[in-house]
C-alpha positions as semicolon CSV with decimal commas, in nm:
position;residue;x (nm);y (nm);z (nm)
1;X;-1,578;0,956;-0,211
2;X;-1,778;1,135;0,085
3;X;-1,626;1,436;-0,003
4;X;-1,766;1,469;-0,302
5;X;-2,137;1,469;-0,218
6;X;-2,028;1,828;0,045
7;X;-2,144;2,133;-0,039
8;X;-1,854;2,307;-0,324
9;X;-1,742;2,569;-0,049
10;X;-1,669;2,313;0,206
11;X;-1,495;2,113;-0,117
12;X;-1,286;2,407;-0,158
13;X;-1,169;2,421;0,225
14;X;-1,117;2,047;0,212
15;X;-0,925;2,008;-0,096
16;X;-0,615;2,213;0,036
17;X;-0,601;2,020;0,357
18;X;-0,615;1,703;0,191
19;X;-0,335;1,872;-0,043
20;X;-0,070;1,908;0,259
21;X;-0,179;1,620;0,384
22;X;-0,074;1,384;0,097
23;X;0,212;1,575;0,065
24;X;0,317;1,492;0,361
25;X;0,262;1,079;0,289
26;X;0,398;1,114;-0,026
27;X;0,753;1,242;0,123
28;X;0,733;0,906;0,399
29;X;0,706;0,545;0,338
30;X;0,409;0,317;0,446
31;X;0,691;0,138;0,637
32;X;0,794;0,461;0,831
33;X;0,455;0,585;0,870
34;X;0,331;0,256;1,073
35;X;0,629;0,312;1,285
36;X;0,559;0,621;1,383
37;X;0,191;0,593;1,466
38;X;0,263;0,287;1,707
39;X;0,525;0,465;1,887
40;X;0,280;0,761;1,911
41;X;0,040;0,573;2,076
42;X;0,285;0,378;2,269
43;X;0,438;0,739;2,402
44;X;0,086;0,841;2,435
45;X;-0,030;0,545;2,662
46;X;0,253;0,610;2,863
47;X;0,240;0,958;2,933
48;X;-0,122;0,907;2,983
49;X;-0,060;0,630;3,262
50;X;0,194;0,876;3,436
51;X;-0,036;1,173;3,468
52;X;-0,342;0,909;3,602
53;X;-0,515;0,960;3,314
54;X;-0,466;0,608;3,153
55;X;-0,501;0,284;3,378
56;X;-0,161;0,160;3,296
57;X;0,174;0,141;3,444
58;X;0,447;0,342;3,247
59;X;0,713;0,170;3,376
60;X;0,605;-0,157;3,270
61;X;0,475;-0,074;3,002
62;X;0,854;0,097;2,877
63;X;1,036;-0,236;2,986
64;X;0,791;-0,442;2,833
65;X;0,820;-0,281;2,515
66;X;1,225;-0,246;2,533
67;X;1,227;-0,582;2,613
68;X;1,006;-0,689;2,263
69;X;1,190;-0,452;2,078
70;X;1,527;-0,650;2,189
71;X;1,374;-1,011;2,190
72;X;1,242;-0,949;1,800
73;X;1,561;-0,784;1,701
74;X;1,775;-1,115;1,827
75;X;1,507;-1,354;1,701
76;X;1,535;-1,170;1,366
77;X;1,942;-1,158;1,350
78;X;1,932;-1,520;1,398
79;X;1,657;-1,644;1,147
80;X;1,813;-1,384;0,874
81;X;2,162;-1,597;0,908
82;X;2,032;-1,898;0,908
83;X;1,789;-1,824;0,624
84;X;2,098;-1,589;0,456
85;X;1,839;-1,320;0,397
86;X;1,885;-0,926;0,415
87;X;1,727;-0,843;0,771
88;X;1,428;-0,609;0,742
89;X;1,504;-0,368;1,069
90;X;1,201;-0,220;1,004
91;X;0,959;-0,482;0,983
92;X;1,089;-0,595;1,312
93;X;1,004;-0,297;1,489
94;X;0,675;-0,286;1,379
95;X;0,641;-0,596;1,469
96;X;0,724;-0,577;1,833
97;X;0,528;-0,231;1,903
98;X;0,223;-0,427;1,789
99;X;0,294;-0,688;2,055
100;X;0,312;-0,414;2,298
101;X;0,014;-0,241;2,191
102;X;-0,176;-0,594;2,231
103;X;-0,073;-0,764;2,483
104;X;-0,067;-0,650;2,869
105;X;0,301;-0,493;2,968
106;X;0,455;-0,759;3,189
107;X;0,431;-0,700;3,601
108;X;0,628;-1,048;3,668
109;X;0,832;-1,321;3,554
110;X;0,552;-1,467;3,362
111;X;0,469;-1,179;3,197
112;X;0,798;-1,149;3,081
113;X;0,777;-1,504;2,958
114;X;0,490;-1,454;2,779
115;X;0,603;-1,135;2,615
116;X;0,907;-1,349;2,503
117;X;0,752;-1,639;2,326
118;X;0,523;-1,400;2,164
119;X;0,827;-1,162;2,022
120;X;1,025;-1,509;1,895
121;X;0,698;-1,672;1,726
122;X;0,637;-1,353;1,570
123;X;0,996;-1,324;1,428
124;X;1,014;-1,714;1,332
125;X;0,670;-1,701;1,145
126;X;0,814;-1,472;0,877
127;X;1,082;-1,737;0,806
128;X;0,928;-2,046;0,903
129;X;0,543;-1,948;0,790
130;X;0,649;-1,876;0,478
131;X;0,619;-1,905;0,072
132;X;0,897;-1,833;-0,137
133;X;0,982;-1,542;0,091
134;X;0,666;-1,406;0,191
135;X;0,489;-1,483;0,540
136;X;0,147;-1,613;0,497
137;X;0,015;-1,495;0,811
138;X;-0,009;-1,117;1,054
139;X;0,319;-1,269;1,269
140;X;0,178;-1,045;1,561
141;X;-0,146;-1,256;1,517
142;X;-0,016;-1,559;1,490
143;X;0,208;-1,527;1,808
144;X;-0,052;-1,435;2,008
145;X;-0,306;-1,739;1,844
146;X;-0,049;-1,959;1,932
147;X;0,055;-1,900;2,256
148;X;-0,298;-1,874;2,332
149;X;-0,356;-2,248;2,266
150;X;0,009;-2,319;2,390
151;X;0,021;-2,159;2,693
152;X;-0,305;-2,068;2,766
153;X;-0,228;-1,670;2,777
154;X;-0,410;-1,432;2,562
155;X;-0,364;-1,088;2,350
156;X;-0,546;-0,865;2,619
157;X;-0,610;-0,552;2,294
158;X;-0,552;-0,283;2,576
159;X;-0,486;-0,019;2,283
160;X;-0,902;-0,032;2,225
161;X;-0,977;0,172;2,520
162;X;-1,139;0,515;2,586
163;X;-0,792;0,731;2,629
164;X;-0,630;0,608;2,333
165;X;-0,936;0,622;2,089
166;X;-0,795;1,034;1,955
167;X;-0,487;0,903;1,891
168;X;-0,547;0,540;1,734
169;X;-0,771;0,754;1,501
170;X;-0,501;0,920;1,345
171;X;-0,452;0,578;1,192
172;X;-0,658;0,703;0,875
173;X;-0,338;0,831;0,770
174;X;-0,156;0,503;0,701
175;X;-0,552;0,381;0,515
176;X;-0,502;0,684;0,289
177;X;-0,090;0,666;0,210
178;X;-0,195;0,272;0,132
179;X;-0,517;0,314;-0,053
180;X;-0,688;0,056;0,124
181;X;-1,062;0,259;0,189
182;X;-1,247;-0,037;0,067
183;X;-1,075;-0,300;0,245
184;X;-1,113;-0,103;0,581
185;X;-1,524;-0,036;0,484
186;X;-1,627;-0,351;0,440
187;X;-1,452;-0,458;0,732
188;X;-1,648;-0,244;0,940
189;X;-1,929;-0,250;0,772
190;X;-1,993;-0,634;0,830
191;X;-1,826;-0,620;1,148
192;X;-2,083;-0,331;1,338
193;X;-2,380;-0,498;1,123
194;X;-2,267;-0,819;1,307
195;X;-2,240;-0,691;1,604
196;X;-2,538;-0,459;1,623
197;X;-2,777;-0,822;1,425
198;X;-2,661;-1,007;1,727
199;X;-2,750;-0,698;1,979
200;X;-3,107;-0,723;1,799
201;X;-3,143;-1,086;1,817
202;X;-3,100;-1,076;2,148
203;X;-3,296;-0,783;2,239
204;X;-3,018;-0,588;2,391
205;X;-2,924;-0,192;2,367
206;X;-2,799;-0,126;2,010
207;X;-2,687;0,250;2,035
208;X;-2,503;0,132;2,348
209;X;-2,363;-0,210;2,227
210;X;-2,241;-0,050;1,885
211;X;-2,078;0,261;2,074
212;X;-1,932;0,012;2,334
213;X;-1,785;-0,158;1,977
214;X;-1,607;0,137;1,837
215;X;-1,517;0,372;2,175
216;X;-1,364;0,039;2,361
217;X;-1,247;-0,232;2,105
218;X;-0,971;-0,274;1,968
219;X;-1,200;-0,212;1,605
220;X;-1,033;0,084;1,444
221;X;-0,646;0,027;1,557
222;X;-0,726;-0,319;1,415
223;X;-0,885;-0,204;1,071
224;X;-0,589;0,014;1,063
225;X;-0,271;-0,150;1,116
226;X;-0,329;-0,487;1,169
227;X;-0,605;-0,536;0,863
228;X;-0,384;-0,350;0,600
229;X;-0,063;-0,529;0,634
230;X;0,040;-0,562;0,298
231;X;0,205;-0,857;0,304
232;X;-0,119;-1,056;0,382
233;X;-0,399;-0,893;0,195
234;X;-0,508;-0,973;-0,111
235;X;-0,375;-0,776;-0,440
236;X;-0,744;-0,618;-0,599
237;X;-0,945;-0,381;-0,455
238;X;-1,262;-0,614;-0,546
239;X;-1,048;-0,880;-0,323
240;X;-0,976;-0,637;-0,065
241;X;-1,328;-0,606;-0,034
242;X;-1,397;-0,958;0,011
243;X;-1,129;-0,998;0,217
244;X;-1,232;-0,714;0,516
245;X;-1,577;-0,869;0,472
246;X;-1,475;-1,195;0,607
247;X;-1,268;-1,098;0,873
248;X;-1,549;-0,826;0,955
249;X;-1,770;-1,121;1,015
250;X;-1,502;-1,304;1,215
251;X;-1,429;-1,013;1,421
252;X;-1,741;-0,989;1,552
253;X;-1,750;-1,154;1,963
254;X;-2,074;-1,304;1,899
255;X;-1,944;-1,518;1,627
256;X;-1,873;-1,839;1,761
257;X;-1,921;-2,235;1,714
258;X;-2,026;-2,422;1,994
259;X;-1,828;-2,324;2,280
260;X;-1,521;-2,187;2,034
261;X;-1,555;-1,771;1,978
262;X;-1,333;-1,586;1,752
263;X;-1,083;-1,337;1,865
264;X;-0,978;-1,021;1,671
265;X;-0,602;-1,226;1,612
266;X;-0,818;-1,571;1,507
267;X;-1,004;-1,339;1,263
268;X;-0,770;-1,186;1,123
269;X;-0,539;-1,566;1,073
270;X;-0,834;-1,727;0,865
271;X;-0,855;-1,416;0,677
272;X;-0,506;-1,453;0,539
273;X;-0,559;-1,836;0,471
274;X;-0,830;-1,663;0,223
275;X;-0,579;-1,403;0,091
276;X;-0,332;-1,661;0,092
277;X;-0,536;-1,907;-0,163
278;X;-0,619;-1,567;-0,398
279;X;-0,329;-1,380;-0,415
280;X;-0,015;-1,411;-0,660
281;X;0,253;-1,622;-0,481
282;X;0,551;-1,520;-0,664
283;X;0,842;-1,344;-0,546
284;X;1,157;-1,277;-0,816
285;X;1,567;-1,244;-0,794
286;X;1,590;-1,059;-1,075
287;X;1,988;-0,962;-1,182
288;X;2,024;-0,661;-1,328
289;X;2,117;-0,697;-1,734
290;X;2,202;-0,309;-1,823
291;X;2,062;0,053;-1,744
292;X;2,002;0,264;-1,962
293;X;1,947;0,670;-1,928
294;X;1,687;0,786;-2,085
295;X;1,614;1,143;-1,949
296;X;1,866;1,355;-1,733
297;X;1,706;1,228;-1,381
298;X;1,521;0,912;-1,528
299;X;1,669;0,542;-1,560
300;X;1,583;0,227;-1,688
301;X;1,654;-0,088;-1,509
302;X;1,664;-0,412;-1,720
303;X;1,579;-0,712;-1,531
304;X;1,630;-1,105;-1,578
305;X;1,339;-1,333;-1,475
306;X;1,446;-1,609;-1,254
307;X;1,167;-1,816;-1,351
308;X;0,792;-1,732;-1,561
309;X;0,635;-1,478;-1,470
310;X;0,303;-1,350;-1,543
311;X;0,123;-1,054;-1,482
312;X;-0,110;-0,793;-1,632
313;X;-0,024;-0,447;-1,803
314;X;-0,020;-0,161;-1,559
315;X;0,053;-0,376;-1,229
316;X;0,352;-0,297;-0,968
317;X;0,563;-0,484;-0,722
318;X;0,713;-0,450;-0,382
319;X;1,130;-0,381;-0,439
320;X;1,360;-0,493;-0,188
321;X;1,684;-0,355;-0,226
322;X;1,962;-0,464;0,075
323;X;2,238;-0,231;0,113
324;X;2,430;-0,057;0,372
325;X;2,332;0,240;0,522
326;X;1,942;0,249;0,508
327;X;1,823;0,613;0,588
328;X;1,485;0,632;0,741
329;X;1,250;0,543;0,380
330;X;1,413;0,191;0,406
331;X;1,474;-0,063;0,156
332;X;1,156;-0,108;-0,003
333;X;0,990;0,064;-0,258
334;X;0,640;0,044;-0,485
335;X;0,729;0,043;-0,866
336;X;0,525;-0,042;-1,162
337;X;0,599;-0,265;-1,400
338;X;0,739;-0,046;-1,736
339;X;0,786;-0,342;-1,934
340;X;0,441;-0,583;-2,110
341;X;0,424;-0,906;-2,034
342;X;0,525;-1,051;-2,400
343;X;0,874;-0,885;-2,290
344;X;1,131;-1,134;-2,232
345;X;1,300;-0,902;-1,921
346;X;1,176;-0,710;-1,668
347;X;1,157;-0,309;-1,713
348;X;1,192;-0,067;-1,427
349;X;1,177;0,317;-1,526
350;X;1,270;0,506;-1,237
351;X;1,334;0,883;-1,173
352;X;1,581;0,998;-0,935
353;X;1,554;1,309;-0,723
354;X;1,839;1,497;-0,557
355;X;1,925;1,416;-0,282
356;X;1,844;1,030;-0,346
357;X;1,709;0,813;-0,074
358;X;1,941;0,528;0,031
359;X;1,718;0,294;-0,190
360;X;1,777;0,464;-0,501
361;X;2,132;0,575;-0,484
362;X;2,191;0,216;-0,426
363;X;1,990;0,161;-0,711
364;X;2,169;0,368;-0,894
365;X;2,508;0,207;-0,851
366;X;2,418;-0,160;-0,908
367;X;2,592;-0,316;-1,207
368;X;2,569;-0,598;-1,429
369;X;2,456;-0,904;-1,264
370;X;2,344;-0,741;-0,912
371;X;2,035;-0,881;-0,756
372;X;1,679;-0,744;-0,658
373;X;1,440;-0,900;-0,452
374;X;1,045;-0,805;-0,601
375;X;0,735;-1,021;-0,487
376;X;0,372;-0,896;-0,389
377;X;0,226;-0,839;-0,763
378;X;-0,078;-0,606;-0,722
379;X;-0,285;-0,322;-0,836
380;X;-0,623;-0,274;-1,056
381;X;-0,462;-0,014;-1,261
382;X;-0,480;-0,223;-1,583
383;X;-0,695;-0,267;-1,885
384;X;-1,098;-0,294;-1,855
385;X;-1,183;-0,658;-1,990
386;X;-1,419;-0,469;-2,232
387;X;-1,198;-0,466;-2,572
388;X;-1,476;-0,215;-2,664
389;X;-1,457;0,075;-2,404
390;X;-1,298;0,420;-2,498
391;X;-0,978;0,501;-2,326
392;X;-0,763;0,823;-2,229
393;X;-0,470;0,761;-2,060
394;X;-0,308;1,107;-1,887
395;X;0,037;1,038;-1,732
396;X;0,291;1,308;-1,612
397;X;0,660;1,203;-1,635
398;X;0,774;0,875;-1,528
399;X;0,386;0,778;-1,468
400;X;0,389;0,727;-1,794
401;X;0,546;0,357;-1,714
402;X;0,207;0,190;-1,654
403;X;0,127;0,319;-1,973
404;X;0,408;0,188;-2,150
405;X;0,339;-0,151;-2,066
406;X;-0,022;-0,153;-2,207
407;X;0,084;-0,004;-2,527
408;X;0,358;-0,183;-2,591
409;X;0,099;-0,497;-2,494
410;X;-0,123;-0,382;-2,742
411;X;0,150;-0,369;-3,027
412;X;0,287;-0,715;-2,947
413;X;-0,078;-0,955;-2,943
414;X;-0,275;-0,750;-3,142
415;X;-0,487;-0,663;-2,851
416;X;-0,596;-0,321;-2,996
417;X;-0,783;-0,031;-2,763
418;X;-0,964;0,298;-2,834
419;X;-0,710;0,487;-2,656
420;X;-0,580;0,848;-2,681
421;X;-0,293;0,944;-2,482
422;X;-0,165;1,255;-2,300
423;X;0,177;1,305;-2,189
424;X;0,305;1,599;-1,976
425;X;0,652;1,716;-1,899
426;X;0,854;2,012;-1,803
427;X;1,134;2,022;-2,073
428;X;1,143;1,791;-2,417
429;X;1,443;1,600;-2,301
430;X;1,211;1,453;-2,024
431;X;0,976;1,253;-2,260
432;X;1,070;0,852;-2,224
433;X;0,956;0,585;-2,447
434;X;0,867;0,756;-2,738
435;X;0,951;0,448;-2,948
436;X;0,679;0,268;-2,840
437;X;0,410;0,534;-2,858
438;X;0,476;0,652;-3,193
439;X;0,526;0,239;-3,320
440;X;0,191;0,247;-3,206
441;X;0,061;0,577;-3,376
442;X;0,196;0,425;-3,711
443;X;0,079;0,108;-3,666
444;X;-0,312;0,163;-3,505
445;X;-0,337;0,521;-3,515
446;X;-0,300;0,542;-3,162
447;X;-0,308;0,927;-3,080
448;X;-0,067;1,073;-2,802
449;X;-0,094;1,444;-2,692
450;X;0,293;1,558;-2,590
451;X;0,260;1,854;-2,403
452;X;0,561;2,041;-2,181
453;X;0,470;2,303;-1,909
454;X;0,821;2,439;-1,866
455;X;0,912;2,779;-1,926
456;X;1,197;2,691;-2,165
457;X;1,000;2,543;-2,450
458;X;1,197;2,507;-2,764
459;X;1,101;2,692;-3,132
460;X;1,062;2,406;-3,314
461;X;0,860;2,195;-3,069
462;X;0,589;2,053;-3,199
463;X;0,358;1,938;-2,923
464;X;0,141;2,124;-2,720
465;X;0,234;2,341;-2,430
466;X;0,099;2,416;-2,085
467;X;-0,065;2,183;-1,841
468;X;-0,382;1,948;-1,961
469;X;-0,684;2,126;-1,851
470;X;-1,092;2,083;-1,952
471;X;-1,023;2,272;-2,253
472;X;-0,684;2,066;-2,423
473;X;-0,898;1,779;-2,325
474;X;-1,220;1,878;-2,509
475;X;-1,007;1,976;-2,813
476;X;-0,774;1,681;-2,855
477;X;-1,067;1,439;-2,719
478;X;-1,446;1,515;-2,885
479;X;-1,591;1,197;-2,752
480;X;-1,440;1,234;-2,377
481;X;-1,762;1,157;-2,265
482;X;-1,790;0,825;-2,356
483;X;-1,444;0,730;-2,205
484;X;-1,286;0,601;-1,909
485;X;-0,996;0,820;-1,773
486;X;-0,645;0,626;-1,626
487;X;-0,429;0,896;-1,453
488;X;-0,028;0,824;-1,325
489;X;0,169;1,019;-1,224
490;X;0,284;1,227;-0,874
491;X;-0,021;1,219;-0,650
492;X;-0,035;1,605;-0,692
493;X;-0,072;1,574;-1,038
494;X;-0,331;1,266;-0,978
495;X;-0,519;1,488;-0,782
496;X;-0,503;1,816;-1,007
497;X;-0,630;1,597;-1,320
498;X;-0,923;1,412;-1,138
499;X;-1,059;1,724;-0,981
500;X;-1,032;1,892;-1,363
501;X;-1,241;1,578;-1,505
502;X;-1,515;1,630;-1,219
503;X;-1,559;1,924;-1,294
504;X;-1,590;1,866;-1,624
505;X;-1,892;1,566;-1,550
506;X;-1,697;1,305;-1,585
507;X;-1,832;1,034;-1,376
508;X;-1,603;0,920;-1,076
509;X;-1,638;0,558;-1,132
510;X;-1,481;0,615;-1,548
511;X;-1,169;0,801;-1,376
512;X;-0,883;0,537;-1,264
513;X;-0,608;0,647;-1,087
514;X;-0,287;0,438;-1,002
515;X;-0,128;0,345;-0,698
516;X;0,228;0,460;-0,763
517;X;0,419;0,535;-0,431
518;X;0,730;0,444;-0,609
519;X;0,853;0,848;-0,639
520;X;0,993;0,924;-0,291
C-alpha cells in the first residue's frame, strides 16, 4: 500500500485516521454507503445550481430525480410479482440516483420520456437480463446503451464536471468498505495511459488532455460506483484486475472502430460480458436444517444445497434474507463459508450483537425448513496452490470460520498443510469448533495457539492469555519467517495484527487478510 512507503511519523498520524475511518464502514453496509454518496452529490449538485455555482437547474433536476425514483420503484413492484421475488428497495434506489447523476434532468416532455424508458429498462434488466437470479449487466448502463440505439438519446455523464469533482471524490470510501483497490487501479491506469498514448500519437497537449480526463469526465464517479458494482465484477482480485483493465481500455474516447466510439456505459457492458464468462454463476435456496448454539452470542446455521455446489475453502457469499421490517443495513449480508466443501450441507457461523440488525434477528428466528437466498461466490482468501508453503492462520472469534473450512478440508482429502494456528477470544466459552482443530492436532499435528484476552480468565485454563503480539508469535512460531500469514477476524483486529507482522519484517505480499463484512 502507498502508505507504507511514508515516512513512520506520518504512518503514525495516518494509521488513527484510517482507524475511525473503517470504523465508521464497518458499522454501514456497502448497500447503504452507495446510497448515501449519490444522494450527497445529488443534494450537492443541487444546492450548487441554486447558489449559481453549478450550471444546472435545481428544480429539474429534483423532479427529474423524484420522478426516477418513482418510475424504478413501480417498474420494480411489478417485475418482483411477476417474477415472485423479494423486492430489493435498496437496489432500486441506487439504481435510479445513478440515472440522475447520468443523464441530463428533464426540461420537457421528452425529457421526461427519456428519463422514463431509462428508469423501466433499468428495473426490467435485473429480471429479464438475468442468470439464475443475478443480472448480467450495470442496469443503469444498459438503459442508457439501449435507449441510445433505440431512441437515439444519450447518457449526457453531467456528474464529471468541475463543481462536483470534491465531492465525487469522497467515493474512495465505498473502494475501501469493498476492497476493490486493484480493480479501480488498473482501470485507471490503462484508461489515462490510453488516453494520454492517443494525446501523443497525435501530437496534442498531454498535461492538459490528461487533466481535462480526470477534472471533467465522468472517470472517478465511474471507477467508483459504476465499476465496483458487485453484482457484475468478477470474484478474484487477479480477475478484478483484468477486468478494470479492459474496461480502462474501453473507456478511453479515442477508442473506436471505424466510425463506432465507445462510451463510458458501452465500456463498462462488454466488460461484464467478460465478468460474466469468468465468474461463478450459481446462486442457492438453501432451507435451513437446524441451528445450533455454540457460544453465548454465536450460531450455527445448517444449510441444504439445492443443487452441487462447489467452491474453495475460505470463500464467502452474498445472503439475502427477505423479511419484514428492513432497518437501514438491509437484507443482505457478506458471510463466509464455515463449512469445507467435502461437507454434505452448508455451514454458516454467525455472531450476533445486541441490538441485532433486522437481517440477523430475522436470522435468528428462522426455523426448520425456512429459505435463504446466497449467490455471488467470491474471495481469494483460500489456500496457496503450493502444498509446500508454511502457513499461520490468526483469527479472532467468529473469523475463525474461514479457517474452519480449510482445516476441516484438510482432514477430509488428505490435503495436508504446514499450518500453525492462533485463536483469540475474550472468555473460554467463546471458542467454536474446537472439534475440528484438535481432530486435526491428533491426526497431523496441526498446532493451534488458544489464547483469551478477557479479564476473567479461569484457573485451570490452559491456553495462553493476552492478545497475539511479535513476541507470542516468535515463541509459538520459530520459523515465522518463512510463512505466509492469513488474518480474519473484525477489521480492527485485521488491522492491529498486520501492522504487528510489519513491524516485525514480515513481507506485505506473505500477509493475507479476508474480506469479511459479514459482522455488522
Amino acid at each position: 500500500m502507498a502508505w507504507q512507503l511514508l515516512p513512520p511519523v506520518f504512518q503514525g498520524m495516518l494509521f488513527p485516521i484510517l482507524d475511525f475511518v473503517d470504523g465508521f464502514l464497518n458499522r454501514i453496509t456497502m448497500y447503504k454507503l452507495v446510497l448515501y454518496y449519490l444522494i450527497l452529490l445529488l443534494l450537492a449538485a443541487a444546492v450548487m445550481g441554486f447558489l449559481g455555482i453549478f450550471s444546472i437547474n435545481p428544480v429539474y433536476l429534483t423532479v427529474s430525480t423524484l420522478f426516477l425514483l418513482g418510475v424504478c420503484y413501480v417498474t420494480n413492484v411489478v417485475f418482483a410479482t411477476v417474477f415472485r421475488v423479494q423486492a430489493n428497495v435498496e437496489s432500486v434506489h441506487i439504481t435510479a440516483l445513478i440515472l440522475a447523476l447520468i443523464v441530463t434532468p428533464a426540461a420537457n416532455f421528452a425529457g421526461f420520456g427519456f428519463l422514463f424508458w431509462a428508469g423501466v429498462l433499468a428495473i426490467a434488466s435485473k429480471y429479464i437480463v438475468a442468470w439464475r437470479g443475478k443480472h448480467l449487466f450495470n442496469p443503469a448502463a444498459l438503459s442508457v446503451v439501449i435507449t441510445s440505439f433505440a431512441l437515439g438519446q444519450s447518457a449526457s455523464w453531467w456528474v464529471g464536471t468541475m463543481p462536483m469533482l470534491p465531492f465525487v471524490l469522497s467515493g474512495i470510501l465505498i473502494v475501501r468498505k469493498i476492497r476493490r483497490f486493484d480493480l479501480v487501479f488498473y482501470f485507471l491506469l490503462v484508461s489515462i495511459s490510453t488516453i494520454g498514448a492517443s494525446i501523443i500519437v497525435k501530437g496534442g497537449d498531454l498535461s492538459g488532455g490528461l487533466g481535462s480526463a480526470l477534472l471533467y469526465s465522468p472517470i472517478l464517479f465511474f471507477a467508483f460506483v459504476m465499476l465496483t458494482e458487485p453484482m457484475t465484477t468478477p470474484p478474484t482480485k487477479k480477475l478484478q484486475s483484468i477486468y478494470g483493465a479492459l474496461v480502462g481500455f474501453l473507456f478511453a474516447p479515442q477508442v473506436h472502430l471505424g466510425n463506432f466510439y465507445t462510451t463510458p456505459e458501452i465500456a463498462l457492458i462488454a466488460g461484464n460480458v467478460f465478468s460474466y464468462i469468468v465468474s461463478p454463476k450459481d446462486r442457492l435456496v438453501l432451507k435451513l436444517k437446524e441451528k445450533l448454539k455454540r457460544a453465548e452470542d454465536i450460531w450455527d446455521f445448517v444449510l441444504k444445497k439445492d443443487k452441487k455446489f462447489h467452491f474453495l475453502p475460505g470463500q464467502y457469499l452474498e445472503w439475502t434474507l427477505g423479511h419484514e421490517n428492513v432497518d437501514s443495513r438491509g437484507n443482505r449480508r457478506y458471510f463466509t463459508i464455515a463449512s469445507s466443501p467435502t461437507e454434505q450441507d452448508i455451514l454458516l457461523g454467525v455472531k450476533f450483537y445486541s441490538p441485532p440488525s433486522s437481517f440477523k434477528k430475522s436470522l435468528l428466528e428462522l426455523s426448520g425448513g425456512s429459505e435463504i437466498v446466497a449467490s455471488q461466490l467470491a474471495g481469494d482468501f483460500t489456500m496457496p496452490k503450493d502444498k509446500d508453503a508454511k502457513l499461520v492462520f490468526m483469527a479472532g472469534g467468529i473469523g475463525i470460520t474461514p479457517f474452519r473450512s480449510m482445516v476441516k478440508y484438510m482432514l477430509d482429502t488428505g490435503d495436508v498443510r504446514d499450518a500453525v494456528v492462533f485463536f483469540s477470544n475474550r472468555e473460554a466459552g467463546d471458542i467454536v469448533y474446537r472439534d475440528v482443530f484438535d481432530e486435526a492436532g491428533r491426526k497431523f499435528d496441526l498446532k493451534t495457539i488458544y489464547t483469551l484476552t478477557g479479564s476473567g480468565v479461569p484457573d485451570n485454563w490452559w491456553g495462553r492469555r493476552g492478545y497475539i503480539d511479535s513476541k507470542m508469535i516468535i515463541e509459538e512460531v520459530p520459523d515465522w519467517r518463512q510463512r505466509i500469514f492469513y488474518i480474519s477476524g473484525s477489521h480492527k483486529m485485521v488491522s492491529t495484527f498486520e501492522k504487528t507482522l510489519l513491524s516485525m519484517g514480515v513481507l506485505k505480499k506473505n500477509i493475507k487478510t479476508d474480506y469479511f463484512p459479514g459482522f455488522a
